[in-house]
PASEBA-1860 file (N, C-alpha, C; in nm, 3 decimals):
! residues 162
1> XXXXXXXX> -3.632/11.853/-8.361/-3.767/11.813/-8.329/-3.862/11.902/-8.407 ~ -3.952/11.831/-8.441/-4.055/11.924/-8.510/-4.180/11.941/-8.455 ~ -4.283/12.021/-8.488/-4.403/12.021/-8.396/-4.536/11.926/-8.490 ~ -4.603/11.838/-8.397/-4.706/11.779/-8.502/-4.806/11.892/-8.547 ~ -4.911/11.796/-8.614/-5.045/11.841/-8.630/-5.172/11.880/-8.464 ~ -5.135/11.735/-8.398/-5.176/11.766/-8.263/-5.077/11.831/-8.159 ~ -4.983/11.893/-8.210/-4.950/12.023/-8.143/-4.851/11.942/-8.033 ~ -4.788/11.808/-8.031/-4.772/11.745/-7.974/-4.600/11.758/-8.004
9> XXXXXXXX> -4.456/11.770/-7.910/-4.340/11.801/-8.009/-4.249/11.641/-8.033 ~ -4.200/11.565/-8.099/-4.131/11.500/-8.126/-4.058/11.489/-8.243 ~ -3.992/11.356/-8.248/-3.911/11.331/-8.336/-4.013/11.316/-8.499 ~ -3.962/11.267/-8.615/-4.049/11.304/-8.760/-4.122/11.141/-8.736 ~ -4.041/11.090/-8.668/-4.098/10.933/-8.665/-4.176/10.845/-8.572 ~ -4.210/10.995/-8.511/-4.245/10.922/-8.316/-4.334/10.829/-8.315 ~ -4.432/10.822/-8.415/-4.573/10.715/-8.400/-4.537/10.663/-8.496 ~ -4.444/10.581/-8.533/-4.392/10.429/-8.562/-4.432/10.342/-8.470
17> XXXXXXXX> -4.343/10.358/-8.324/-4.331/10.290/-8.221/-4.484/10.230/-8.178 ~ -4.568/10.301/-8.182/-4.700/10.276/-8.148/-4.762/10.193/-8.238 ~ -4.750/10.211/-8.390/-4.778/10.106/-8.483/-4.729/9.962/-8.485 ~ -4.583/10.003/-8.448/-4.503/9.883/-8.414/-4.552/9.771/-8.329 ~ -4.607/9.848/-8.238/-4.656/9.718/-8.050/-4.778/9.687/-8.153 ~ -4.875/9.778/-8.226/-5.009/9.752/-8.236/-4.979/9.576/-8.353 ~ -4.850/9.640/-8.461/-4.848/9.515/-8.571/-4.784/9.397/-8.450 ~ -4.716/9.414/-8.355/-4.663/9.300/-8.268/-4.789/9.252/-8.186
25> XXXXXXXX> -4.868/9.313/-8.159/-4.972/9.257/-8.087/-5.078/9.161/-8.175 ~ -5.100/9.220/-8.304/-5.165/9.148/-8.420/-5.098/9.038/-8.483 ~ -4.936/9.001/-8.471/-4.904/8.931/-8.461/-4.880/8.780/-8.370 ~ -4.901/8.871/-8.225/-4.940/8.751/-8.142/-5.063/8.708/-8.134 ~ -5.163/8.798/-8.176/-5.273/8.714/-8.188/-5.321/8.604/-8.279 ~ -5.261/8.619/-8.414/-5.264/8.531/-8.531/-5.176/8.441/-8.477 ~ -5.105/8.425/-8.395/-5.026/8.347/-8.361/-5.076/8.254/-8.245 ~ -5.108/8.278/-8.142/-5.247/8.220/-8.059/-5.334/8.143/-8.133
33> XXXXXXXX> -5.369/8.201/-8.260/-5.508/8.130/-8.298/-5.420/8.005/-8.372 ~ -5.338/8.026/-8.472/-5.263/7.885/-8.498/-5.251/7.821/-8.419 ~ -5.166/7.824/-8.293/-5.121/7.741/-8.215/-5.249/7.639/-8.111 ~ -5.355/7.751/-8.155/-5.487/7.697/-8.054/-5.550/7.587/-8.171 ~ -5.502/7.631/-8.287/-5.584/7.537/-8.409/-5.518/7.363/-8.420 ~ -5.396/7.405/-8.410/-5.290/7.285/-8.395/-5.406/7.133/-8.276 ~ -5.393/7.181/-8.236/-5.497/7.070/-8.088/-5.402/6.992/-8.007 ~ -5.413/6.868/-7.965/-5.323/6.798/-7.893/-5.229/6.731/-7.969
41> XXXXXXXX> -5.118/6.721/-7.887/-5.000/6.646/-8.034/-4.970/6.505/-7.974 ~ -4.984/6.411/-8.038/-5.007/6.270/-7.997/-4.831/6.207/-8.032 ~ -4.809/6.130/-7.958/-4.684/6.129/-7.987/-4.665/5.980/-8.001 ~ -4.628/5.921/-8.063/-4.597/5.754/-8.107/-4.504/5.689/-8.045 ~ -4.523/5.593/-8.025/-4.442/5.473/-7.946/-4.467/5.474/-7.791 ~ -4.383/5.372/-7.707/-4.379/5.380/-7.587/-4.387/5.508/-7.469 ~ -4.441/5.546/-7.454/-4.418/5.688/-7.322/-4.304/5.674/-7.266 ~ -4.217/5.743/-7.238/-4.069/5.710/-7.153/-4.108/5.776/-6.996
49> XXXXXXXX> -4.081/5.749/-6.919/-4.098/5.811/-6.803/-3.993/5.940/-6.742 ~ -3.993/6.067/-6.713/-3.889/6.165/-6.699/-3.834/6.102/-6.603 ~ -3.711/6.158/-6.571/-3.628/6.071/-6.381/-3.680/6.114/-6.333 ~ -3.667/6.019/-6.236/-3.693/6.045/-6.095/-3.609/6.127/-6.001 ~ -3.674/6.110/-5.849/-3.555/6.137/-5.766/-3.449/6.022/-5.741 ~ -3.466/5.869/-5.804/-3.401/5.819/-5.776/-3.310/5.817/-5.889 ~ -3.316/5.793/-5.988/-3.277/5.786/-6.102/-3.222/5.995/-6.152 ~ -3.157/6.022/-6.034/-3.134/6.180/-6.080/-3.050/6.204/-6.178
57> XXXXXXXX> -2.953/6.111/-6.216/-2.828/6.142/-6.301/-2.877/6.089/-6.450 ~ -2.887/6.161/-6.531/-3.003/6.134/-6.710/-2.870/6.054/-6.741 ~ -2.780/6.022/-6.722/-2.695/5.867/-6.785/-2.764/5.750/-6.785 ~ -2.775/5.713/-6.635/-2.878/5.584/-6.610/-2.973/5.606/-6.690 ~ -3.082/5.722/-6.663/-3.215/5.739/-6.780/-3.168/5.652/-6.918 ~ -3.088/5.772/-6.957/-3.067/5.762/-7.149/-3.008/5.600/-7.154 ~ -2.950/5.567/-7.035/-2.864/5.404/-7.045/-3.025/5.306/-7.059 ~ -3.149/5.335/-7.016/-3.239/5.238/-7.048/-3.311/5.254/-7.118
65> XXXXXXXX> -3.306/5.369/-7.222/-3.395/5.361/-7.360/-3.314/5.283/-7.469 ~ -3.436/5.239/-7.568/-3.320/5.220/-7.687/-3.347/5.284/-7.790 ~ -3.186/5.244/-7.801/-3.139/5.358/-7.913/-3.099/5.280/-8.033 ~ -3.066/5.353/-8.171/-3.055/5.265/-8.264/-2.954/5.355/-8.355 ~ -2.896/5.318/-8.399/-2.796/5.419/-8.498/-2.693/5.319/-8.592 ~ -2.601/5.432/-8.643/-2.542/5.342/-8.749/-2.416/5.234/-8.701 ~ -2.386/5.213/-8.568/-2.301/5.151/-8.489/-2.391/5.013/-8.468 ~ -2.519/5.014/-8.484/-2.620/4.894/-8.432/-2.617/4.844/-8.581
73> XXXXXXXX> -2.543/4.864/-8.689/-2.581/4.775/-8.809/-2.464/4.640/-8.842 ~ -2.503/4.530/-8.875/-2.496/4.401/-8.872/-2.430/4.374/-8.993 ~ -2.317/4.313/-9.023/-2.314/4.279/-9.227/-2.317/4.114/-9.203 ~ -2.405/4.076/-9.295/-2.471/3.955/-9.315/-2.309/3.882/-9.353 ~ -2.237/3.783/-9.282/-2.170/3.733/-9.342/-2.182/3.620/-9.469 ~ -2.294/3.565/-9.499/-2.364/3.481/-9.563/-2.278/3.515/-9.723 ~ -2.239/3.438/-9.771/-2.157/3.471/-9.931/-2.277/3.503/-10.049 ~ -2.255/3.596/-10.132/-2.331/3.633/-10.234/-2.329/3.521/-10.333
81> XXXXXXXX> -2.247/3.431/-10.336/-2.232/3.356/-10.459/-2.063/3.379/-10.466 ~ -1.991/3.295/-10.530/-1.864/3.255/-10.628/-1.833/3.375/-10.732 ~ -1.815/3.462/-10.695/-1.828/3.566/-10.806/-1.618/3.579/-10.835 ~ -1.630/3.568/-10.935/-1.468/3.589/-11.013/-1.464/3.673/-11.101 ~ -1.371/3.786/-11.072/-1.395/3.892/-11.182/-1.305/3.842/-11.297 ~ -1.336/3.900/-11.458/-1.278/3.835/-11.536/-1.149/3.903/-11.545 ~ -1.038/3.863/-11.624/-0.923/3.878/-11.626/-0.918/3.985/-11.708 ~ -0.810/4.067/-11.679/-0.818/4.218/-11.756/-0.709/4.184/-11.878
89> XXXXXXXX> -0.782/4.278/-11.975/-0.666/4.274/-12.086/-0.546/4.273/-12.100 ~ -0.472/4.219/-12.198/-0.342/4.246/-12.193/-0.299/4.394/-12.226 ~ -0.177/4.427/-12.224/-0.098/4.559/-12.186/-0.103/4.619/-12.342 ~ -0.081/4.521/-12.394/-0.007/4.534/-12.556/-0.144/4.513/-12.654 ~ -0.242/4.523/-12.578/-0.359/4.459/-12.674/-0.406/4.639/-12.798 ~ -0.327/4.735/-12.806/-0.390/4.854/-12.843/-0.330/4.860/-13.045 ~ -0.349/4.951/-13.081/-0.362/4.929/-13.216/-0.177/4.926/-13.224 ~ -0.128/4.875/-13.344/-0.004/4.868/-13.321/0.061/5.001/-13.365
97> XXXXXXXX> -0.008/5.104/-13.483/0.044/5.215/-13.538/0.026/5.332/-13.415 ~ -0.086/5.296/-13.311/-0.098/5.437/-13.204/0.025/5.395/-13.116 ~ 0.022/5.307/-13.053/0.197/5.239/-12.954/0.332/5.300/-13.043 ~ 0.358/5.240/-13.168/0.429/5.343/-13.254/0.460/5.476/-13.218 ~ 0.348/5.530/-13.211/0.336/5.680/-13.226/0.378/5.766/-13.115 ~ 0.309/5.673/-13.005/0.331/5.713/-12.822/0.509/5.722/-12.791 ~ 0.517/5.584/-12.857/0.641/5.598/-12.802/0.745/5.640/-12.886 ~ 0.745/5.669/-12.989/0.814/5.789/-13.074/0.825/5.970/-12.993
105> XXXXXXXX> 0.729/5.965/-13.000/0.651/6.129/-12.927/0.697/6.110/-12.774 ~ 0.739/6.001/-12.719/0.784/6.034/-12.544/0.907/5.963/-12.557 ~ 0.920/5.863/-12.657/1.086/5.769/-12.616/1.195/5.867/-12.661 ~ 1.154/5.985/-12.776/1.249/6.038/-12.883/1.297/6.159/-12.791 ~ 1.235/6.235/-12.732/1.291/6.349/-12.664/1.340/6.295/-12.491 ~ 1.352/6.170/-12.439/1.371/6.075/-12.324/1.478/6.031/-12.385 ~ 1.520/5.969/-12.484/1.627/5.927/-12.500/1.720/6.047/-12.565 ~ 1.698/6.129/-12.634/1.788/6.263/-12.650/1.849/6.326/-12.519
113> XXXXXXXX> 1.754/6.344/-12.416/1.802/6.388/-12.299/1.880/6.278/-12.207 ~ 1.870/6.151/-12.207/1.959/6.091/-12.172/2.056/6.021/-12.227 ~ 2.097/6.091/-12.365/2.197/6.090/-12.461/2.279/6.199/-12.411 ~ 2.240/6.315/-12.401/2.296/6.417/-12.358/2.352/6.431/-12.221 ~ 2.291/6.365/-12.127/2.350/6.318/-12.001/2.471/6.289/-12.009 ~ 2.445/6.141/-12.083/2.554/6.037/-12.060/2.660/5.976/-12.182 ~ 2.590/6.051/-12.295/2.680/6.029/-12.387/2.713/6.152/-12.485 ~ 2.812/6.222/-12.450/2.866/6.352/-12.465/2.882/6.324/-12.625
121> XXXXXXXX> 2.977/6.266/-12.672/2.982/6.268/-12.810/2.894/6.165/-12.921 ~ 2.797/6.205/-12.890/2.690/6.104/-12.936/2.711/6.162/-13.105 ~ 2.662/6.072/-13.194/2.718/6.130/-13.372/2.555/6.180/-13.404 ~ 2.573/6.290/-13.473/2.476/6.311/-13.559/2.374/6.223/-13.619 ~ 2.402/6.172/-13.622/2.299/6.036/-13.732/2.201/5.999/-13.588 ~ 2.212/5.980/-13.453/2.139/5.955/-13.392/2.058/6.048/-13.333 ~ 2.076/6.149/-13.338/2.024/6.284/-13.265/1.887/6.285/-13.390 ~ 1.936/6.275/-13.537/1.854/6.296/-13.668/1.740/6.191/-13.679
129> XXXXXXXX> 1.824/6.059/-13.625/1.702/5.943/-13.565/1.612/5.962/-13.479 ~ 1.669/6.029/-13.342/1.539/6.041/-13.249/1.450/6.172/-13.241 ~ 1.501/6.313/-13.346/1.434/6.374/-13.333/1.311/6.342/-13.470 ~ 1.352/6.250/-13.544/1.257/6.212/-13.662/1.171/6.115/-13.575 ~ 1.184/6.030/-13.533/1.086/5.948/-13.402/0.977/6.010/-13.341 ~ 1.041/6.154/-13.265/0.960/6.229/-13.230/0.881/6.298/-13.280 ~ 0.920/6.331/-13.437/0.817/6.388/-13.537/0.715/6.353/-13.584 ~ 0.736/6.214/-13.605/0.711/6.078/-13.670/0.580/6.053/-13.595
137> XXXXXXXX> 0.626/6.034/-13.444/0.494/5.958/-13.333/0.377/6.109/-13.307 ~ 0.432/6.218/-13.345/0.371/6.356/-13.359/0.288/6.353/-13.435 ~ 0.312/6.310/-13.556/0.201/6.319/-13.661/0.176/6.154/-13.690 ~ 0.153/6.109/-13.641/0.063/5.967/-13.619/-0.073/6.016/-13.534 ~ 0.002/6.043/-13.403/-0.076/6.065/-13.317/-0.195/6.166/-13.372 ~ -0.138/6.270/-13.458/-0.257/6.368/-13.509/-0.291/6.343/-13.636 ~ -0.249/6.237/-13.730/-0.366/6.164/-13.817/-0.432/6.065/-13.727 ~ -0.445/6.005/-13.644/-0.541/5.940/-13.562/-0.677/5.995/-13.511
145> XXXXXXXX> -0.649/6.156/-13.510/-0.749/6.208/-13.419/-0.873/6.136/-13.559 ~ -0.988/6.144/-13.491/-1.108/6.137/-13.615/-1.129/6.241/-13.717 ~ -1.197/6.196/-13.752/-1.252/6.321/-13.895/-1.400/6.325/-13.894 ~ -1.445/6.409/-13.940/-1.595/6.437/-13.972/-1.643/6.337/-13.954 ~ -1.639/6.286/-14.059/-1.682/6.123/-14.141/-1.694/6.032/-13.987 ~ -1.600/6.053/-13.926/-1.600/5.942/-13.846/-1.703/5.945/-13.719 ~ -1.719/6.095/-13.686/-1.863/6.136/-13.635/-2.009/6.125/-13.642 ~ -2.012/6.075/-13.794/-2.169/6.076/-13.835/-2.186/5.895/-13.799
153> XXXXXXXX> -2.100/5.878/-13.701/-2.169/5.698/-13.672/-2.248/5.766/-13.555 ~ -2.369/5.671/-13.544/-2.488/5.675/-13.484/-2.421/5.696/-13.297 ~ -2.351/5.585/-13.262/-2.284/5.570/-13.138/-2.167/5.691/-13.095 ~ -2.117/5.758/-13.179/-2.061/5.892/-13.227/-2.126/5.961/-13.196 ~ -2.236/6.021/-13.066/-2.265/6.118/-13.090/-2.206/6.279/-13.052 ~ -2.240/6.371/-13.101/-2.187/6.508/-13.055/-2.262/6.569/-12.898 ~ -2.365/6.488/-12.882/-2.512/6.561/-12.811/-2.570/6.608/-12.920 ~ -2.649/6.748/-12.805/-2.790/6.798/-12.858/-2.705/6.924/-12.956
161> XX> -2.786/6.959/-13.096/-2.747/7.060/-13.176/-2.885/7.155/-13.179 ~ -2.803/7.278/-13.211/-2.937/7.387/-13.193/-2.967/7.425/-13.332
END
């Protein structure tokens, strides 16, 4: 404890507390004056009546207001129109050299491994076939990617450049 100026002994912080009630009291007063500024609050629609003594149990109450929520919504059975979606492409409709390529790059190492399964003495010449397949649909697939050139079309775009 230390001794004040008015000779008075406490803690270093003792007249906080007193500032404290004075800013809480200045707070309720600014707070009064809003709430007095606000005025009467008018409230829209029907008045509901609180229960009664007869009506003591708020089930019955809440059972005669209405209420409205997403259980009260209706779907118009009425038809939009004849609508037929169109028929989707065929399977095989893609370029014929990328199909090539796909299935070189997944049939060639799929059929090696189920060469190796099931056919133990499989000859050289086929192992040299499907790992060239797989090479083959490898570099298809990555001369396909685009090139520069093929970027500078308008519908090509990159986005925004800085």
């Amino acid at each position: 404890m230390t001794e004040r100026r008015d000779g008075s002994h406490g803690h270093e912080h003792g007249g906080e507390g007193d500032r404290e009630s004075e800013d809480q009291a200045e707070i309720d007063r600014q707070w009064q004056q809003i709430v007095e500024g606000l005025g009467p609050i008018e409230t829209s629609g029907p008045a509901l009546e609180p229960p009664t003594e007869e009506r003591s149990d708020l089930s019955s109450y809440f059972a005669e207001t209405p209420a409205w929520g997403p259980r009260d919504y209706t779907v118009d059975d009425e038809d939009e129109g004849d609508f037929v979606p169109p028929d989707p492409p065929a399977l095989a409709t893609g370029r014929p050299a990328m199909v090539l390529s796909v299935v070189g790059l997944i049939g060639g190492p799929a059929a090696l491994l189920l060469a190796a399964l099931f056919w133990p003495g499989i000859p050289g010449i086929v192992v040299t076939v499907l790992i060239a397949a797989f090479v083959a649909g490898a570099v298809g697939l990555f001369l396909s990617l685009p090139r520069d050139q093929d970027r500078r079309d308008p519908w090509n775009d990159d986005g925004a450049q800085v």
